[in-house]
TITI-703636 format. One record per residue (C-alpha): residue number from 1; x, y, z; residue in one letter. Coordinates in nm, 4 decimals, decimal comma, always signed. Each point is the difference from the previous one (the first is absolute). Example, Ala and Ser with C-alpha at 12.3 -4.5 7.8 and 13.67 -1.06 7.14 Angstrom:
<sites>
SITE   nr         x         y         z  rest
SITE    1   +1,2300   -0,4500   +0,7800     A
SITE    2   +0,1370   +0,3440   -0,0660     S
</sites>
This chain:
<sites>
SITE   nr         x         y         z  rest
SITE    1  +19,6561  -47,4921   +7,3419     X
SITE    2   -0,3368   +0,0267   +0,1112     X
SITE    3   -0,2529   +0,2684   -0,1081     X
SITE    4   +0,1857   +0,0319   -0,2881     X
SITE    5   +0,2546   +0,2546   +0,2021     X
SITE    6   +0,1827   +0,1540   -0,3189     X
SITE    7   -0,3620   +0,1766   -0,0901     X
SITE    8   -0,1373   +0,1043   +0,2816     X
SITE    9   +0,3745   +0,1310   +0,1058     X
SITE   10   -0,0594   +0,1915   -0,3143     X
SITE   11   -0,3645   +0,0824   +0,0187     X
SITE   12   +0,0531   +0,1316   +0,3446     X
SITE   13   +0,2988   +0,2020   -0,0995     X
SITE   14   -0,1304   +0,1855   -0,2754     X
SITE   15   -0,3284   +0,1124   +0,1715     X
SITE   16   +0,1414   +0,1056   +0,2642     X
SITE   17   +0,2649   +0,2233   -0,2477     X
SITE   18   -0,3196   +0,1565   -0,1291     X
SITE   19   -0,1169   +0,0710   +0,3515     X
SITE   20   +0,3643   +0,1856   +0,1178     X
SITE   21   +0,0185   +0,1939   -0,2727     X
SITE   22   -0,3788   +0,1357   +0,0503     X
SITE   23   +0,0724   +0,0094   +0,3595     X
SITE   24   +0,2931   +0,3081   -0,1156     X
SITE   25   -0,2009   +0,1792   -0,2116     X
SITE   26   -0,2776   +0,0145   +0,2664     X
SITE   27   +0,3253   +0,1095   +0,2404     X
SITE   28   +0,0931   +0,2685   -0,2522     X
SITE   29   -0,3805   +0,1653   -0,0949     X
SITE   30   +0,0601   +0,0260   +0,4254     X
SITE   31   +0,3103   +0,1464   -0,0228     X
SITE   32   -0,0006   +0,2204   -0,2811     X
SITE   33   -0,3333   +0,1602   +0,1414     X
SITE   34   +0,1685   +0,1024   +0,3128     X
SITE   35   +0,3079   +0,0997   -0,1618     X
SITE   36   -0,1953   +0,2420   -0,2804     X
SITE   37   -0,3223   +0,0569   +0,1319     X
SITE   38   +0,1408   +0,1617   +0,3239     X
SITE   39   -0,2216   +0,3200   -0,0324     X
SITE   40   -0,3264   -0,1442   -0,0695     X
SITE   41   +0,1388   -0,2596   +0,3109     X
SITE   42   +0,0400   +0,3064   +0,2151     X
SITE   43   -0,2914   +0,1673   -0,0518     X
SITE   44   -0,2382   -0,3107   +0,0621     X
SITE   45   +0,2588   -0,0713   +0,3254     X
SITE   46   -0,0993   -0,3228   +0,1103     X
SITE   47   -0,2898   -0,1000   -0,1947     X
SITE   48   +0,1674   -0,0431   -0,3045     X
SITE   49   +0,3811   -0,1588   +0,1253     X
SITE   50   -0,1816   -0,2832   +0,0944     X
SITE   51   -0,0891   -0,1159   -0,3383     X
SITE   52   +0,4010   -0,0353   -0,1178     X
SITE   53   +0,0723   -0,1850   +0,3046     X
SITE   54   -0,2910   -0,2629   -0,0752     X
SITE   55   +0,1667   -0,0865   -0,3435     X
SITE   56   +0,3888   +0,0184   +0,1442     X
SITE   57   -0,1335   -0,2590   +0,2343     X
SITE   58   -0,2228   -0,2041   -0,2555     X
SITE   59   +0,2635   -0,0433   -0,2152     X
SITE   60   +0,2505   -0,0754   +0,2350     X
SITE   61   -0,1562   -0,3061   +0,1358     X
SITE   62   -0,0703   -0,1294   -0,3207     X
SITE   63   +0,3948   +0,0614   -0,1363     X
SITE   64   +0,0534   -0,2042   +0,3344     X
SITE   65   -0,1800   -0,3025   -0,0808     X
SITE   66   +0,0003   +0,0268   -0,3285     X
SITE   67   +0,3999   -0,0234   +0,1172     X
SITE   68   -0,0560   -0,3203   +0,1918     X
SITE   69   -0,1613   -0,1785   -0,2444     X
SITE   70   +0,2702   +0,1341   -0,2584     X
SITE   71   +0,2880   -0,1165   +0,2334     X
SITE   72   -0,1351   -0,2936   +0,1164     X
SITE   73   -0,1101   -0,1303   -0,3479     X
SITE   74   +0,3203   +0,0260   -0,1771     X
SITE   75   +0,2588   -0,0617   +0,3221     X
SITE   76   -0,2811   -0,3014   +0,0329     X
SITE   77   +0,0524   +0,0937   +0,3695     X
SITE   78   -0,2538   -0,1798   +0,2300     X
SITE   79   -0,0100   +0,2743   +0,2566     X
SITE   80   -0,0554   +0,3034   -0,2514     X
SITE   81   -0,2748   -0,1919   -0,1615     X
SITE   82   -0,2068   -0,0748   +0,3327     X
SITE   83   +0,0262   +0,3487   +0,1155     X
SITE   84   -0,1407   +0,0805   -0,3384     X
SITE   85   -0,2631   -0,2502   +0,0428     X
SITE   86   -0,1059   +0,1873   +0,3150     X
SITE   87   +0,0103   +0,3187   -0,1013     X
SITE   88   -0,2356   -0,0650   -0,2682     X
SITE   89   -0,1890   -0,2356   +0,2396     X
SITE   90   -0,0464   +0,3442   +0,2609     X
SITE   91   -0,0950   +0,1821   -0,3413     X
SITE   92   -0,2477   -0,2531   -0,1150     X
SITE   93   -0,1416   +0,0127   +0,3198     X
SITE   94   -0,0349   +0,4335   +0,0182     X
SITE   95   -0,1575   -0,0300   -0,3503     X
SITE   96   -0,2508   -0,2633   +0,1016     X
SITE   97   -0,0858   +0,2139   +0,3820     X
SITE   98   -0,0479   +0,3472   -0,2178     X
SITE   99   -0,2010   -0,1966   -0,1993     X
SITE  100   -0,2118   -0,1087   +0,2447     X
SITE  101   -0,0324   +0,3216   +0,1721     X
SITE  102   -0,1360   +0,1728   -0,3313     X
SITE  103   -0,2486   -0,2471   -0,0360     X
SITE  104   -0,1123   -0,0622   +0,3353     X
SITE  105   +0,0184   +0,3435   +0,1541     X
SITE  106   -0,0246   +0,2181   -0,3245     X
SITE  107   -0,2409   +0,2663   +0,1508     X
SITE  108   +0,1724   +0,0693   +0,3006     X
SITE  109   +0,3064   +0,0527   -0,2096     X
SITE  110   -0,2113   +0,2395   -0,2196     X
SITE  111   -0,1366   +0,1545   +0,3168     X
SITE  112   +0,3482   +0,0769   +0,1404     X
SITE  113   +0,0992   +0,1423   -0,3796     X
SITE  114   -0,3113   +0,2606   +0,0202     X
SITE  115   +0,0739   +0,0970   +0,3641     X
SITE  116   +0,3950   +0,0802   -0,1111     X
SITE  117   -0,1425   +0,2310   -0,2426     X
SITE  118   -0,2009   +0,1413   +0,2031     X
SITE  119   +0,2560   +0,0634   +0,2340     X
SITE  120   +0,2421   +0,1321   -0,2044     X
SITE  121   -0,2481   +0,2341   -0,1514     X
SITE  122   -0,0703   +0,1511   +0,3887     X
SITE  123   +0,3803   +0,0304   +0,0105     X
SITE  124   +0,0774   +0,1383   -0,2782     X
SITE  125   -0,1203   +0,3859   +0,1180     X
SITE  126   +0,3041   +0,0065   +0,2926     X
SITE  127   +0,2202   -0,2063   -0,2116     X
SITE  128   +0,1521   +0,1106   -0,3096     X
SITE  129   +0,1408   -0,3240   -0,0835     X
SITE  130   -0,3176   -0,1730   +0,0143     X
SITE  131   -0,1634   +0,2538   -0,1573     X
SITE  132   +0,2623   -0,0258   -0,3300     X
SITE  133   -0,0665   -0,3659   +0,0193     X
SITE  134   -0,4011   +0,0213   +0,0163     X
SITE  135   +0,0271   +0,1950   -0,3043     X
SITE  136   +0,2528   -0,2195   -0,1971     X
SITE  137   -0,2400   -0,2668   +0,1405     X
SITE  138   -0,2795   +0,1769   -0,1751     X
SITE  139   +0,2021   +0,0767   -0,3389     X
SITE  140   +0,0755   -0,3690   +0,0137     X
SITE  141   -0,3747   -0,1449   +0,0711     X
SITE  142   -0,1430   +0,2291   -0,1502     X
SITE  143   -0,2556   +0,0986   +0,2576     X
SITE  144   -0,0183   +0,3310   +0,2698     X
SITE  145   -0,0487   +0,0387   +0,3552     X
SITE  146   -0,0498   -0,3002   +0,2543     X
SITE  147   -0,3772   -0,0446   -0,1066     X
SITE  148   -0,0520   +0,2586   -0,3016     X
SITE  149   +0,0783   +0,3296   -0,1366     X
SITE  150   -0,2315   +0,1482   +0,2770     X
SITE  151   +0,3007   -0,0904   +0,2949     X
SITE  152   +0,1581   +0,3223   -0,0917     X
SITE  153   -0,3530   +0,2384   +0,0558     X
SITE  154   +0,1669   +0,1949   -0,2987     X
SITE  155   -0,0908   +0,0871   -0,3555     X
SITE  156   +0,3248   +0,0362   -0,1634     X
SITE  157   +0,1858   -0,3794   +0,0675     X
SITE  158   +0,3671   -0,0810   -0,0233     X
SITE  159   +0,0646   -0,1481   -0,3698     X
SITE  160   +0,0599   -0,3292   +0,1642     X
SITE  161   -0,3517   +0,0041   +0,0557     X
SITE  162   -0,0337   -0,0420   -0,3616     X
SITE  163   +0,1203   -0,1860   -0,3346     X
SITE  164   +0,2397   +0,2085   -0,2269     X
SITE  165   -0,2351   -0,0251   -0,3042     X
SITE  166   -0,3129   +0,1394   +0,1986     X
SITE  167   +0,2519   +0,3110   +0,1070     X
SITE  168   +0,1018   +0,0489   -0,3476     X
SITE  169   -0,3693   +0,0144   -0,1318     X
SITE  170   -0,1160   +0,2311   +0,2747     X
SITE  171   +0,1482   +0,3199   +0,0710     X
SITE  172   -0,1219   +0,0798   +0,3098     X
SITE  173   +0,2059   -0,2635   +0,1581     X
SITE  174   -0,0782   -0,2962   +0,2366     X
SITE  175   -0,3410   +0,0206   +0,1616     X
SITE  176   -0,2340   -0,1883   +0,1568     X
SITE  177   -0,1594   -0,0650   -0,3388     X
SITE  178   +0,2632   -0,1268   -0,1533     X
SITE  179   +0,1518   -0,1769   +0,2899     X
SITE  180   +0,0632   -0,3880   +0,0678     X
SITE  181   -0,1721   -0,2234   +0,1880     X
SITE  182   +0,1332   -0,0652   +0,4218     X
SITE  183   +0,3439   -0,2036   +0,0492     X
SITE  184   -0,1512   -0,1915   +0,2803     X
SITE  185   -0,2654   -0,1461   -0,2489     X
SITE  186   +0,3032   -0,0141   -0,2494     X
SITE  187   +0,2673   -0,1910   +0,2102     X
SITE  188   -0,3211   -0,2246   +0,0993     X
SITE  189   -0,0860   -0,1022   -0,3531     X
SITE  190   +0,3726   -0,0582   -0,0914     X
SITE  191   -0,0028   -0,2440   +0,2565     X
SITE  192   -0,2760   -0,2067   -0,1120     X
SITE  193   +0,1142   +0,0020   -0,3342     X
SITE  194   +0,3712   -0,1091   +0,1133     X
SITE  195   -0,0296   -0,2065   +0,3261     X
SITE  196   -0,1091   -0,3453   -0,1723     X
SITE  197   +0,1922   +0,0506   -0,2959     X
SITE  198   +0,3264   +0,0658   +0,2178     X
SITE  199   -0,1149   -0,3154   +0,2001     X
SITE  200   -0,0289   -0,2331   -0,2892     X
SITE  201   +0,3470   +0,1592   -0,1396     X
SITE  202   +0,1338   -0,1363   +0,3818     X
SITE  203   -0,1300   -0,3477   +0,0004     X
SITE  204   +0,1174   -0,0344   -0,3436     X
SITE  205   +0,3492   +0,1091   +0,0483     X
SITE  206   +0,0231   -0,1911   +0,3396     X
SITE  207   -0,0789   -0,2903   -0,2184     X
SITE  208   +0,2970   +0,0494   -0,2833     X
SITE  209   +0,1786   +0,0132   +0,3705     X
SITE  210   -0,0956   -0,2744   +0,0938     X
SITE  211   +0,1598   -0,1924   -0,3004     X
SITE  212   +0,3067   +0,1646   +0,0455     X
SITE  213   +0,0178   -0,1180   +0,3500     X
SITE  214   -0,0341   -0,3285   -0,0636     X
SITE  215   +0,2084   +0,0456   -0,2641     X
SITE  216   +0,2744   +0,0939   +0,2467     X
SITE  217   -0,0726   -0,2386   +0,2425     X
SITE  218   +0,0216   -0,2472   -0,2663     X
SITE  219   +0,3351   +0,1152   -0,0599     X
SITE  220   +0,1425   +0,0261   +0,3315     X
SITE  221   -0,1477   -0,3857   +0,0338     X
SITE  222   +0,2374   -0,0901   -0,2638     X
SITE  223   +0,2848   +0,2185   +0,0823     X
SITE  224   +0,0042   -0,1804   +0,3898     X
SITE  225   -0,0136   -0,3270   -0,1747     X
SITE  226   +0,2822   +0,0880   -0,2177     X
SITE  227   +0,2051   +0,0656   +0,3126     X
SITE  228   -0,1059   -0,3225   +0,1687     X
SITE  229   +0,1281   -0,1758   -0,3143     X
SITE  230   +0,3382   +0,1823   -0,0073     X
SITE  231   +0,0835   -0,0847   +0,3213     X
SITE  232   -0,0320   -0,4095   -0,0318     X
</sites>
């Protein structure tokens, strides 16, 4: 049997075993947000439902491939295996074109980051919503207002504004003193710490996924040769 077929039937099956079962618990930190968290998900309306819906469909699509490759590795069925293949082909090719885009066009991605803050931060005094999510924005970032403490033309800030040690230590509360630094700058520097790291991460994933492709291609080579045998 060519390619050795017994360990990359293996191989191929176990990895992808690994990948299902991550794929559920990625479907059940979805889940289990919208089934307990169903206060915090009302209050933020759509903002915030979003974010369980991204990780009910991440992990679904992996469980699916991860499936395919399962299936098709064990059942050494030709057609499973393929459609494995080119899932993880389409994959491998996403990875490589996000890549890309956060080398090649990494400011204009940072651009459009800044100007969402921005705009959430206008909408955020006729929306309560946004306004609940600027400020969990700001708890979470660590910073206050769009472009500094000085948005809100007020001496006395939210506490979001500012960390929970500097509130502690000062009694008046959270003031422009003691008050972070803009989220715009924030979300800004966060990017251009992240964007070539999460890049590299991309390209060097795709390239694991590339082995596995071949991997299954190798496979499904064998398996159609198998049947071509059986049948003379």
């Amino acid at each position: 049997m060519g390619c050795g077929t017994s360990f990359v039937k293996y191989v191929l099956f176990f990895f992808n075993l690994v990948v299902a079962l991550l794929g559920l618990a990625i479907i059940g930190v979805g889940v289990a947000f919208l089934l307990n968290w169903s206060a915090v998900k009302d209050e933020l309306k759509s903002h915030l439902t979003v974010a369980p819906w991204v990780f009910i469909v991440i992990g679904a699509v992996m469980f699916v491939i991860a499936f395919f490759g399962c299936c098709g590795a064990i059942r050494e069925s030709h057609c499973m295996v393929v459609t494995y293949a080119i899932f993880l082909l389409v994959i491998i090719i996403l990875q490589v074109v996000l890549a890309i885009l956060l080398f090649t066009y990494g400011n204009n991605i940072k651009e459009g980051l800044v100007i969402s803050v921005q705009k959430l931060w206008e909408k955020r005094s006729i929306d309560t919503a946004s306004d609940e999510v600027f400020k969990n924005l700001q708890e979470q970032l660590q910073c206050c207002g769009s472009n500094g403490s000085g948005d809100y033309g007020a001496v006395n800030l939210p506490q979001s504004c500012c960390k929970k040690d500097t509130l502690v230590s000062n009694a008046i509360g959270c003031t422009i003193a003691n008050a972070n630094g803009g989220c715009s700058a924030k979300v800004a520097d966060l990017y251009e710490r992240w964007n070539k790291p999460i890049a590299g991460f991309a390209i060097g994933v795709a390239c694991v996924e590339v082995v596995g492709a071949l991997f299954a291609l190798c496979l499904a080579n064998s398996i159609r040769n198998m049947d071509r045998r059986s049948r003379y």
